[in-house]
C-alpha positions in Angstrom: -66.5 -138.3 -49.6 -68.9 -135.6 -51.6 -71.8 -134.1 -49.9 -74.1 -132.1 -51.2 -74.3 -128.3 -50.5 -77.2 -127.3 -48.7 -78.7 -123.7 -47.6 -79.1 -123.8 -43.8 -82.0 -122.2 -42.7 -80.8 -121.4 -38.9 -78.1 -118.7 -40.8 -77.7 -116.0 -42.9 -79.1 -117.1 -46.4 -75.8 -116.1 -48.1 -73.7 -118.3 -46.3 -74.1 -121.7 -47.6 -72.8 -124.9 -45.5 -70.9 -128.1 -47.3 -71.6 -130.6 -44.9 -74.6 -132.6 -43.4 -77.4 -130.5 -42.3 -77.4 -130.8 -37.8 -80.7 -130.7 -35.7 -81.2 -127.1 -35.0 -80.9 -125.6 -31.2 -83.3 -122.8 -30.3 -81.1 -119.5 -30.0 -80.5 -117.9 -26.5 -83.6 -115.6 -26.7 -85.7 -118.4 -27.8 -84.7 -120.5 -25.0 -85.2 -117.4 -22.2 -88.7 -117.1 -24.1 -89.5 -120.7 -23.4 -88.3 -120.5 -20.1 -90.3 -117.6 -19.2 -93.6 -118.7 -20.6 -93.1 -122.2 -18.8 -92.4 -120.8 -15.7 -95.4 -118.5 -16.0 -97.8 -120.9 -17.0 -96.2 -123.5 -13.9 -96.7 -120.6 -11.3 -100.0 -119.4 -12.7 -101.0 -123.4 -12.3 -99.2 -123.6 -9.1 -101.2 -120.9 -7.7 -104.5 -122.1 -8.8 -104.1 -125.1 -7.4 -102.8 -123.6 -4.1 -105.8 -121.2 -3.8 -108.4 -124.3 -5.2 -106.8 -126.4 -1.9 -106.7 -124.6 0.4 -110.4 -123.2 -0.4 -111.6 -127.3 -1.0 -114.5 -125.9 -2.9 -115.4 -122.4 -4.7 -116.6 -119.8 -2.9 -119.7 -118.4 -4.6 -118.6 -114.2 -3.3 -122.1 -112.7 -4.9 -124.3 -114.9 -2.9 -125.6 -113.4 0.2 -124.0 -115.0 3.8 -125.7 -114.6 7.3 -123.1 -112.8 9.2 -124.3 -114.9 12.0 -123.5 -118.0 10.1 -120.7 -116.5 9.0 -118.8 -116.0 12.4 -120.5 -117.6 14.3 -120.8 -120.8 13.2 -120.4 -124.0 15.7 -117.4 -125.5 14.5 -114.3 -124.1 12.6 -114.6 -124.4 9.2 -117.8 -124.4 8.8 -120.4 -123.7 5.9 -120.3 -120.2 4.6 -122.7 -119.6 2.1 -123.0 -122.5 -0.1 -119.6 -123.9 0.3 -117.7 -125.9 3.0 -114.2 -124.1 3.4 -111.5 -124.5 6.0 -111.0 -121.4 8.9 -108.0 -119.6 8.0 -105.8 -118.9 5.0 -107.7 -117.2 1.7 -110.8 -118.9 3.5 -113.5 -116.3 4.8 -115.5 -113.5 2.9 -117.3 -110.2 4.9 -120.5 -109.7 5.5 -122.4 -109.4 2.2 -120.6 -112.7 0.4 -117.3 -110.7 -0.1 -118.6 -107.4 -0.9 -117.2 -105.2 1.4 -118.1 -101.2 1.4 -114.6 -99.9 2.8 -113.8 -96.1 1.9 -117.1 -95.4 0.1 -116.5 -98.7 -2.0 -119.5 -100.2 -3.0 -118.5 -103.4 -3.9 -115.6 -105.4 -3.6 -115.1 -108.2 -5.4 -112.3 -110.0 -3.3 -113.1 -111.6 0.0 -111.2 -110.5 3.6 -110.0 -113.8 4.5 -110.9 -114.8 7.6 -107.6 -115.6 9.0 -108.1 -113.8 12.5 -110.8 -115.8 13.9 -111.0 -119.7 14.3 -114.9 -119.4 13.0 -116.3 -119.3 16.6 -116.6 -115.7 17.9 -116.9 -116.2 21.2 -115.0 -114.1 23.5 -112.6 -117.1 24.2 -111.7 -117.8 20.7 -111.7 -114.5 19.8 -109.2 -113.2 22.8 -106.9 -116.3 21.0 -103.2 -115.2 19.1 -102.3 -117.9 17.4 -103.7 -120.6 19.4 -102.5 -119.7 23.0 -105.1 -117.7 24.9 -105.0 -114.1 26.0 -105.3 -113.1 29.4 -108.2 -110.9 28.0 -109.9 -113.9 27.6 -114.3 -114.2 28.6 -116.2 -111.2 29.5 -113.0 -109.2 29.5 -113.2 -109.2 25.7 -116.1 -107.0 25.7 -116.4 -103.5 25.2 -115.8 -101.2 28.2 -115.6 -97.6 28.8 -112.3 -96.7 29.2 -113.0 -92.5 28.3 -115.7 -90.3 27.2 -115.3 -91.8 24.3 -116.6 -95.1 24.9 -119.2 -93.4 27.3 -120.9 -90.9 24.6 -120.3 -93.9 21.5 -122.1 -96.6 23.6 -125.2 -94.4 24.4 -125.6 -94.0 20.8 -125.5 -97.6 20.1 -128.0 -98.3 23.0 -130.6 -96.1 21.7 -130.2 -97.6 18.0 -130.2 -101.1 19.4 -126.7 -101.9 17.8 -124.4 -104.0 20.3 -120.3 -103.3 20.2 -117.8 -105.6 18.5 -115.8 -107.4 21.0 -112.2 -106.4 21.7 -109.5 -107.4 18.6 -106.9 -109.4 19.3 -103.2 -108.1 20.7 -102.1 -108.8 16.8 -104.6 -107.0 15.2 -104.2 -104.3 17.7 -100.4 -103.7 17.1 -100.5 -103.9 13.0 -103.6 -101.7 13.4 -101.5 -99.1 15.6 -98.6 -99.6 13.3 -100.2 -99.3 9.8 -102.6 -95.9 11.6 -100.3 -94.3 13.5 -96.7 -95.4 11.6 -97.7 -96.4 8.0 -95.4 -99.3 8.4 -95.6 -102.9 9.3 -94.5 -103.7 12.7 -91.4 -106.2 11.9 -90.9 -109.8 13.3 -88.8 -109.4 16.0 -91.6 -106.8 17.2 -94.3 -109.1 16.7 -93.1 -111.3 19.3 -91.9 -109.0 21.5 -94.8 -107.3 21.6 -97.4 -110.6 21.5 -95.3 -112.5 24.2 -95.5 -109.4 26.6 -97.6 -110.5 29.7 -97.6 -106.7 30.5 -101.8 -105.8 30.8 -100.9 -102.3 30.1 -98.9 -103.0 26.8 -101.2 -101.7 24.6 -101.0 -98.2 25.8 -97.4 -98.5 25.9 -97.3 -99.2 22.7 -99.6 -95.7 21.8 -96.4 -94.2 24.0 -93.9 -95.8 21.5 -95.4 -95.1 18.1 -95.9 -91.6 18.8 -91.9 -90.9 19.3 -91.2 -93.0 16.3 -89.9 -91.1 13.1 -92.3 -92.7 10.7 -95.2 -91.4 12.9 -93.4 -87.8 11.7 -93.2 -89.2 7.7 -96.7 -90.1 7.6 -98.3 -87.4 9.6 -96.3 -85.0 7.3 -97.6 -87.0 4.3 -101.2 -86.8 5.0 -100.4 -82.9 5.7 -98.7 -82.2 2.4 -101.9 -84.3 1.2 -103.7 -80.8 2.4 -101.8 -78.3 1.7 -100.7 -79.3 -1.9 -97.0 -80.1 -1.8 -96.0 -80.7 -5.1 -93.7 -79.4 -7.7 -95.4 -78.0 -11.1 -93.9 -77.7 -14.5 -93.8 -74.6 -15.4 -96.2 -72.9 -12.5 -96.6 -72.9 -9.5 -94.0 -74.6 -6.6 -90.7 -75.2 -8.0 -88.8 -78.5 -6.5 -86.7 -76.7 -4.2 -89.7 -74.7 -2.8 -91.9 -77.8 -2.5 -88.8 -79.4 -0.5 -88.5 -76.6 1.7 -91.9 -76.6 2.5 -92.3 -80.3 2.9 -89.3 -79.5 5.3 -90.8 -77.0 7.3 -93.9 -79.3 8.0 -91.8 -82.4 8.2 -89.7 -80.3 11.2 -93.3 -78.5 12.8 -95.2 -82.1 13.5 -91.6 -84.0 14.5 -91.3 -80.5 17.4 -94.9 -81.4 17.5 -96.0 -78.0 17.4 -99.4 -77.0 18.4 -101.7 -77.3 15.9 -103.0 -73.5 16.3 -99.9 -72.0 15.6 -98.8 -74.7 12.8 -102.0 -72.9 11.4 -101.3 -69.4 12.0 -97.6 -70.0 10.7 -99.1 -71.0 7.6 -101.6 -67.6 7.4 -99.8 -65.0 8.2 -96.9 -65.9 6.2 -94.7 -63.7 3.9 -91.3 -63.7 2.4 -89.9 -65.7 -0.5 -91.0 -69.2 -1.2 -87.6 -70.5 -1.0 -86.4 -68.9 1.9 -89.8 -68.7 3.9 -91.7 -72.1 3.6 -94.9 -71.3 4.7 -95.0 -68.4 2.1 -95.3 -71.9 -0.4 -98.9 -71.9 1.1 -99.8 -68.6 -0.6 -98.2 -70.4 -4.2 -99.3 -73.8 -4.5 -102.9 -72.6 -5.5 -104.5 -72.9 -8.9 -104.9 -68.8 -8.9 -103.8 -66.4 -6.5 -107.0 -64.3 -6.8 -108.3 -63.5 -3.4 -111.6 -65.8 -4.2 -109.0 -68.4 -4.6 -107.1 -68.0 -1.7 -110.0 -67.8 0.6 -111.0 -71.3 -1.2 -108.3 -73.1 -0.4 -108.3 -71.6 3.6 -111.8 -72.4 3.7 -111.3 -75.8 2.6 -107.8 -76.6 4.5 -108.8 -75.0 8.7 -113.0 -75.0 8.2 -113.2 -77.9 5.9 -116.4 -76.0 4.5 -116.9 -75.3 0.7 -116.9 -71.9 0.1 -118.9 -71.8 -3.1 -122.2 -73.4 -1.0 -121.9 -69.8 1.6 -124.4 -67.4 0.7 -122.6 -64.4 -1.5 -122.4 -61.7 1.0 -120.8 -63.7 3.6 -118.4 -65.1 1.0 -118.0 -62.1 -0.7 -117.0 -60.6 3.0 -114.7 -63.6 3.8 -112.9 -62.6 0.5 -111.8 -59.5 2.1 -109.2 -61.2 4.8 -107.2 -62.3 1.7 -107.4 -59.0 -0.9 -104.3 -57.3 0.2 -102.0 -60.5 -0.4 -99.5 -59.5 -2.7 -96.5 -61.3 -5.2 -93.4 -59.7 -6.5 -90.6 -61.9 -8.2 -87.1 -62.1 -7.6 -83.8 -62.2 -9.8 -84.2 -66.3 -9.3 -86.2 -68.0 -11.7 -89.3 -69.4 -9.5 -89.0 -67.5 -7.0 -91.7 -65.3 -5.3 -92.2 -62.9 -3.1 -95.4 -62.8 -0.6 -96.3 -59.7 1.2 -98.8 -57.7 3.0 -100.1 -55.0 -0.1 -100.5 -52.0 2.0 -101.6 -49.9 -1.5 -105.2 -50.1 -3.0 -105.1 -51.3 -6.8 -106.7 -48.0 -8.0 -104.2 -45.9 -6.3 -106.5 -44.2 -4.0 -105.4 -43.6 0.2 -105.4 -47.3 2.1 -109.2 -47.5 3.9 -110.5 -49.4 6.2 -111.4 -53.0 5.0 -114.9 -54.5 6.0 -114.9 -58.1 5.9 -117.1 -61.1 7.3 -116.2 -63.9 9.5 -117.2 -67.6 8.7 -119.4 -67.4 12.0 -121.4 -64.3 10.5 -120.0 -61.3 12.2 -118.6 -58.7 10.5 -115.2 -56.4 11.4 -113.8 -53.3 10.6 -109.8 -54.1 9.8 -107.4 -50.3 10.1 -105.1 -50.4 6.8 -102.5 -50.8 8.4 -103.3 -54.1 9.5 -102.8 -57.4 8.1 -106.5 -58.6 7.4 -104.6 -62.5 7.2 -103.7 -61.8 10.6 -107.2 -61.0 12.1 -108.5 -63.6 10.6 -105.8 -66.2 12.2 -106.4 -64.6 15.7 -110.3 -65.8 15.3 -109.5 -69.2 13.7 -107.3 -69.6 16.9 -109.1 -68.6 19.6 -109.8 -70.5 22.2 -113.0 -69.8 22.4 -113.8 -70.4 18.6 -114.3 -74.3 18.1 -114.7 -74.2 14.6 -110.9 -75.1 13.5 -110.7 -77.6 16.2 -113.2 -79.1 15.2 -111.9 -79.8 12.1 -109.0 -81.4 13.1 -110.3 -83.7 15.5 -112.9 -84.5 12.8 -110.1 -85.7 10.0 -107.8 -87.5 13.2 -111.1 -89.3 13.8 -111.6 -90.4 10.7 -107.8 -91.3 9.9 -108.0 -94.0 12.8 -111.7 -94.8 12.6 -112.2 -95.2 9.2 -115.3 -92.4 8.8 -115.1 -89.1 10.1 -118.1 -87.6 12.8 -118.7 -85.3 9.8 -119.0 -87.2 6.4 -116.9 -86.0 3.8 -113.9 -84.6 6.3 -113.9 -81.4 4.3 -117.3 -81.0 4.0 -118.8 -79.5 7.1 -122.0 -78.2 6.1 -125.7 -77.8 7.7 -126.8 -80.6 5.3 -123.9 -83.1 6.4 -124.7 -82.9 10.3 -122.1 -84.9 12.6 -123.3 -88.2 13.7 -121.8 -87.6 17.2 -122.1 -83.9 17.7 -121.6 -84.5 21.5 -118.5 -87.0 20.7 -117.1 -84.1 17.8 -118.0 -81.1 20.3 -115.7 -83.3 23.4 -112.7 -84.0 21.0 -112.5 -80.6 19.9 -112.9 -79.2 23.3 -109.7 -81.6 24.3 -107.5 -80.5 21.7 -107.9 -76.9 23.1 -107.6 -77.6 26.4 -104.5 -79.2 25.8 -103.1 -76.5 23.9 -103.7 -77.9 20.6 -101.6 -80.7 21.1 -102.7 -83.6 18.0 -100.8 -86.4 19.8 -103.2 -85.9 23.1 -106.1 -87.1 21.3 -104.1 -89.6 19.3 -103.9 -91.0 22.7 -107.1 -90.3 23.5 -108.6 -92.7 20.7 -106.1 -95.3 20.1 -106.6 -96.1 24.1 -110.5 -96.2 23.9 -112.3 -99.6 23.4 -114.1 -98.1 20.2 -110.9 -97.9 18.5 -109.7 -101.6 20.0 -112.6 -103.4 18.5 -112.4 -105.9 16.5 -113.5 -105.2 12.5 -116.3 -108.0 12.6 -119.7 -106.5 13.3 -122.4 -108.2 15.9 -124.8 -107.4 13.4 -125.5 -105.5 10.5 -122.4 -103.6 8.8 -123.7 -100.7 7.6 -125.1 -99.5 10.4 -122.3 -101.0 12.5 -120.1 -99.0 10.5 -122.2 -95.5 10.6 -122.5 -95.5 14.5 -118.4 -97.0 15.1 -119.6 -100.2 16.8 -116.7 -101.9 14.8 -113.5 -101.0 13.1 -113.9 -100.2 9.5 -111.5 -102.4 7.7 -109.7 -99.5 4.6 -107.2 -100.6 1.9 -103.4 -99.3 2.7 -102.8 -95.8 1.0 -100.6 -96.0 -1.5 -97.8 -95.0 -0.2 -98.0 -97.5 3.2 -98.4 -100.6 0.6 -95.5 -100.9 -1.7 -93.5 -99.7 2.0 -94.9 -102.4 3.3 -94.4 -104.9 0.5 -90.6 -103.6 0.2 -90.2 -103.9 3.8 -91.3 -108.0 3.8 -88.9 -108.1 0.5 -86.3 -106.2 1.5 -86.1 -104.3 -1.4 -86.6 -100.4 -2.5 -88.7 -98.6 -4.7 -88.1 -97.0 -8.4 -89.3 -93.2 -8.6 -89.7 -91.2 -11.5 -90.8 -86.9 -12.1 -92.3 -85.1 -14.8 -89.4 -82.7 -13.3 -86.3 -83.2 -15.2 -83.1 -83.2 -13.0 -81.2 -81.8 -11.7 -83.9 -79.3 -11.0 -85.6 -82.9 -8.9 -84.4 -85.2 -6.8 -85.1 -88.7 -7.3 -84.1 -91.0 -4.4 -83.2 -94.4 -4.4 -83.6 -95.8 -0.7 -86.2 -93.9 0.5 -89.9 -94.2 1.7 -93.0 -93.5 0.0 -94.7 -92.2 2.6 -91.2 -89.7 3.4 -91.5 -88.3 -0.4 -90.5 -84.6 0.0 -92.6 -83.9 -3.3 -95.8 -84.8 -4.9 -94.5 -84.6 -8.1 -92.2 -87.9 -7.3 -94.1 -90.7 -7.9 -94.0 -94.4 -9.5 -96.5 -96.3 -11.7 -97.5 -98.3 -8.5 -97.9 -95.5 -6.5 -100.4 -93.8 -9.4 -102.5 -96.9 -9.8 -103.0 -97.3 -6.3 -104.5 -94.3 -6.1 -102.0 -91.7 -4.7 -103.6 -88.4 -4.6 -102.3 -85.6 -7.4 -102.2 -82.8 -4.7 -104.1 -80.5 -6.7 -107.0 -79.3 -4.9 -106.3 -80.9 -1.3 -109.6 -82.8 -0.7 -109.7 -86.0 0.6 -111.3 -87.5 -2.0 -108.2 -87.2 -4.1 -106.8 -89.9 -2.9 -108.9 -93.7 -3.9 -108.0 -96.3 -1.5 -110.7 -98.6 -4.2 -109.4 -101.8 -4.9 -109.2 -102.4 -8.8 -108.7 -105.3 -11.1 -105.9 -103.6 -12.7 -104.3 -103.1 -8.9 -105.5 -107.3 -8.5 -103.9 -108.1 -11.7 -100.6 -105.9 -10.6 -100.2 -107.7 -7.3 -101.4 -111.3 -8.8 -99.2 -111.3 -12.2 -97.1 -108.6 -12.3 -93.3 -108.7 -13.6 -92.8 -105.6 -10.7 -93.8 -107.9 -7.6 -92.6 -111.2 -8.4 -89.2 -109.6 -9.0 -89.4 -108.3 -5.6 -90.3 -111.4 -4.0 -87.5 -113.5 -6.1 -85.3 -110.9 -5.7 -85.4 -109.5 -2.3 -83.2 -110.0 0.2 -85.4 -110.3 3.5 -87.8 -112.2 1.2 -85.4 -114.6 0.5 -84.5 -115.3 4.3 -87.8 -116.2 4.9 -88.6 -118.9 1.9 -84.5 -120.0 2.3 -82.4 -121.8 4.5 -82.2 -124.2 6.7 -85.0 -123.8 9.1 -87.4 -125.7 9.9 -90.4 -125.8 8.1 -92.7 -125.1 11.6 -90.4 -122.3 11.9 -90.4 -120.6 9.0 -94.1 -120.5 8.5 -94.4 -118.3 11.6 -91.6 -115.8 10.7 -93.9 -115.7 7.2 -97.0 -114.6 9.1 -95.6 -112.6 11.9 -93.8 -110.7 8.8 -96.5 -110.6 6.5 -99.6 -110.7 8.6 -98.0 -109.5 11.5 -99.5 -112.8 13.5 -99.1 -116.2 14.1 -100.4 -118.7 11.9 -103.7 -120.9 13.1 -104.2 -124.3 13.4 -105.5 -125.0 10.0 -103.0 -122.9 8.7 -99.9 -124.9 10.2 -101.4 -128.2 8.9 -102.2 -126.5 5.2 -98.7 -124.3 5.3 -96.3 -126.1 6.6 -95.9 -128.1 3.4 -95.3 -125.2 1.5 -92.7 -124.0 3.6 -90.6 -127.2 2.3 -88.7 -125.5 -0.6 -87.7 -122.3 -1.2 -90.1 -122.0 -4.1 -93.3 -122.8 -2.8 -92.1 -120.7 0.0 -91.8 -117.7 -1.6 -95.1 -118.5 -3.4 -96.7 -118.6 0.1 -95.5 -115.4 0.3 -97.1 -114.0 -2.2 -100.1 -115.5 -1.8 -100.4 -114.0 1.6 -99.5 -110.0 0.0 -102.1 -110.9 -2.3 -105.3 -111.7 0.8 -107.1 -109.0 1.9 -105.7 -109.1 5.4 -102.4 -108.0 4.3 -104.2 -105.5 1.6 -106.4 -103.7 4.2 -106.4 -101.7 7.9 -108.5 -104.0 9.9 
């Protein structure tokens, strides 16, 4: 039988076929394209739809809400604003219709679900964990003075006719403690240990606990390298074995927890190479090593003042402490050499030096003394608050969400404390104790003003400026893809502008337990992670972005994770049942048991493994997992 030749268009155009032309199959890529954009555009729908049923009915976020309306409305799931929505998951906005100022953020365009209240504040409901009522239940709920602090916080509230947050639920309370104290995520097996404990004295227990844990070390030393600029620099500056030494030396100071005064005088008084010496690396990881820019950066880091706003002849005196610091390299490449210059740069006999103090008073330093070392001896003594104060002033705003003294590292006589009495108490403690930073951790995580709950009695703002609530911050950087790894079970991808094997990229480890600035990740730098080069606070953004909303939402990065993961996977598989596994989702994720509405609207999902792990994202996605609240 003849057939005619044809040219088939699914192959090379010089190969001809000789017999009758077959329906063409898509390729392998083209099918894995298909696939891809189906299952895209079915999960995009699927998650629509979720969020569009659970909500019933938009949520108008721009429109102004009565925060009395709001939470306290008389039945659970009430009106808010101009729509009728369910109490629970992806279901509540803030005060302000969404718009939430956390961490100097003026606007926020994505609600903080009210999934930790049942839309009736009163103290009954509001003592509730998942359903079963807390022995703190009725008046105990309230705020009570427990220290000074609560004393000298309270009379400010009285005189500016602002009433106190009640007390936050044990839930809240231990993810709080975790994410302020740990930058981790309790995990499931100590959520319910820790909610099913009738013990009344748990929650300073718990304060006990945290502070012997090893992650309260990684993210102490974290926020310190923050500070003091631990990073490696290509080609100045710290080299990555310096930067890890130093990191090292801080990492092993807080875990001794050595006092805080002679942490700082370590760091002032130090000489010797920067790879052998770590806290000589505090004399090299400056932009200049001019004497104006040391005493910058000193200013800055154990004042928090800016030394550019002191009048010139008291800066031009404080200068003087830091004009005899000297470098000489090494035969290593990178290495440095920082020493006490006993000779005067124009050759003439070493004179006395005349320098200034930050308080004003002046001092005649002998030549053969270390001008660093005077200065330490004042920043350090006892009877000098001022470093103290400083300390107690960034702590405070760590766990509180707003320091005393607004900007931390801006102490100045136009940026009075709001609590001078409070700021003058905490720095007084840390003294007395011997400069011992975990006294007033305990100090403030045990007080009521730290144990309230994040939902204002009235307006926010003003709640927020005089403490009467906890001020609900997005998760550094570094404590949200930990945190998201930890619920997945999976690790993190790190990358240097460092080339190895100078650099050392690890596989398994911890953001917030990075030795070196310089190691970083794409998430990590769009989340805001600070670049270490000036050590101010307001390096690092905590701002939530529509990128970083986009990342989380849609993002090839997460949903591997999530599909991927291990620990993920246990939750959304299996054969447990459905009641079951919608707990160990929100004990995991939210660190609490789901509510009422939430069991009737979840359980559902929790019916296949794909809808499971969709929940799951979902829930990474709400504000309450996003933020400190």
């Amino acid at each position: 039988m003849s057939t005619e030749s044809i040219v088939s268009t699914d192959i090379s155009p010089f190969q001809i076929r000789t017999k009758p032309r077959r329906k063409r199959r898509p390729g392998r890529w083209a099918r894995a394209v298909s696939h891809w954009m189906y299952s895209t555009i079915a999960f995009s729908l699927a998650l629509v739809l979720l969020v569009v049923w659970l909500q019933r009915s938009p949520l108008d976020v721009a429109a102004p809400v009565n925060p009395e309306d709001q939470f306290n409305g008389p039945n659970p799931g009430g009106p808010v604003g101009n729509a009728m929505v369910p109490a629970g998951f992806l279901s509540e906005v803030t005060k302000g219709g969404g718009k939430v100022d956390r961490s100097n953020q003026k606007s926020l365009g994505r609600s903080l679900p009210k999934t930790l209240f049942d839309g009736n504040t009163s103290e009954k409901n509001e003592a509730k964990v998942a359903g079963v009522e807390s022995k703190n239940a009725g008046p105990a709920a309230r705020f009570e003075i427990v220290n000074p602090i609560d004393r000298m916080i309270l009379a400010f509230l009285q005189q500016q006719g602002i009433q106190p947050a009640n007390r936050c639920d044990d839930a809240t309370y231990l993810r709080r403690v975790y994410l302020d104290v740990l930058g981790t995520l309790p995990t499931l097996s100590e959520v319910r240990t820790f909610l099913s404990d009738p013990d009344p004295e748990k929650r300073s227990k718990l304060v006990d606990a945290v502070l012997r844990r090893p992650e309260y070390v990684d993210y102490a030393t974290m926020r310190w390298c923050d500070r003091l600029r631990v990073k490696a620099e290509f080609p100045i500056n710290l080299w990555p074995n310096a930067a890890q030494a130093y990191h090292h030396w801080i990492h092993r100071s807080i875990e001794t927890n050595q006092p805080m005064d002679r942490f700082a005088k370590e760091l002032l008084v130090a000489s010797g190479s920067n790879f052998r010496s770590p806290p000589a690396n505090f004399y090299r990881a400056l932009q200049g090593n001019e004497p104006g820019d040391i005493a910058t950066v000193v200013a800055l880091t154990f004042l928090c003042e800016r030394l550019d706003e002191w009048p010139q002849a008291k800066r031009e005196g404080f200068i003087q402490f830091f004009s005899k610091v000297g470098y000489k390299p090494t035969g290593e490449w990178k290495e440095e050499i920082v020493y006490f210059d006993l000779h005067q740069a124009d050759g003439e006999p070493p004179q006395d030096l005349k320098a200034i103090f930050p308080d004003g008073k002046s001092v005649t330093i002998p030549p053969d003394v270390d001008p660093r070392s005077v200065f330490a001896d004042w920043l350090t003594d006892p009877r000098n608050s001022a470093f103290a104060k400083g300390i107690a002033n960034r702590l405070w705003a760590h766990l509180m969400g707003r320091g005393i003294v607004e900007p931390v590292d801006h102490f100045a006589s136009d940026h009075p404390p709001s609590h001078p009495e409070l700021l003058d108490w905490l720095a007084k403690e840390l003294i007395d104790s011997g400069y011992d930073i975990k006294h007033l951790y305990r100090l403030i995580l045990n007080s009521s003003t730290y144990g309230q709950s994040c939902v204002p009695k009235g307006d926010s703002q003003q709640a927020e400026h005089w403490f009467a609530c906890y001020i609900p911050r997005r998760m550094d950087a570094e404590v949200l893809i930990d945190a998201i790894c930890q619920i997945t079970g999976t690790t993190e991808t790190y990358m240097s502008i460092i080339p190895e094997p100078y650099t050392f990229l690890p596989t398994d480890q911890r953001a917030i337990s990075l030795p070196d600035g310089s190691i970083s990740s794409s998430f990590l730098e769009m989340f805001g992670r600070p670049a270490r080069d000036t050590g101010m606070a307001s390096e690092r953004n905590n701002r939530l972005t529509a990128a970083q909303t986009l990342h989380l939402l849609n993002s090839n990065h997460i949903r591997d994770k999530l599909k991927k993961g291990p620990a993920a996977a246990k939750l959304y598989k299996g054969k447990t049942p459905a009641p079951q596994r919608l707990n160990q989702i929100y004990m995991t994720v939210l660190s609490r048991r789901p509510s009422n509405d939430e069991v009737m609207l979840g359980e559902p999902l929790c019916s296949s493994p794909t809808s499971g792990r969709d929940l799951i994202w979902a829930l990474v996605n709400c504000d309450e997992f996003l933020f400190r609240h």
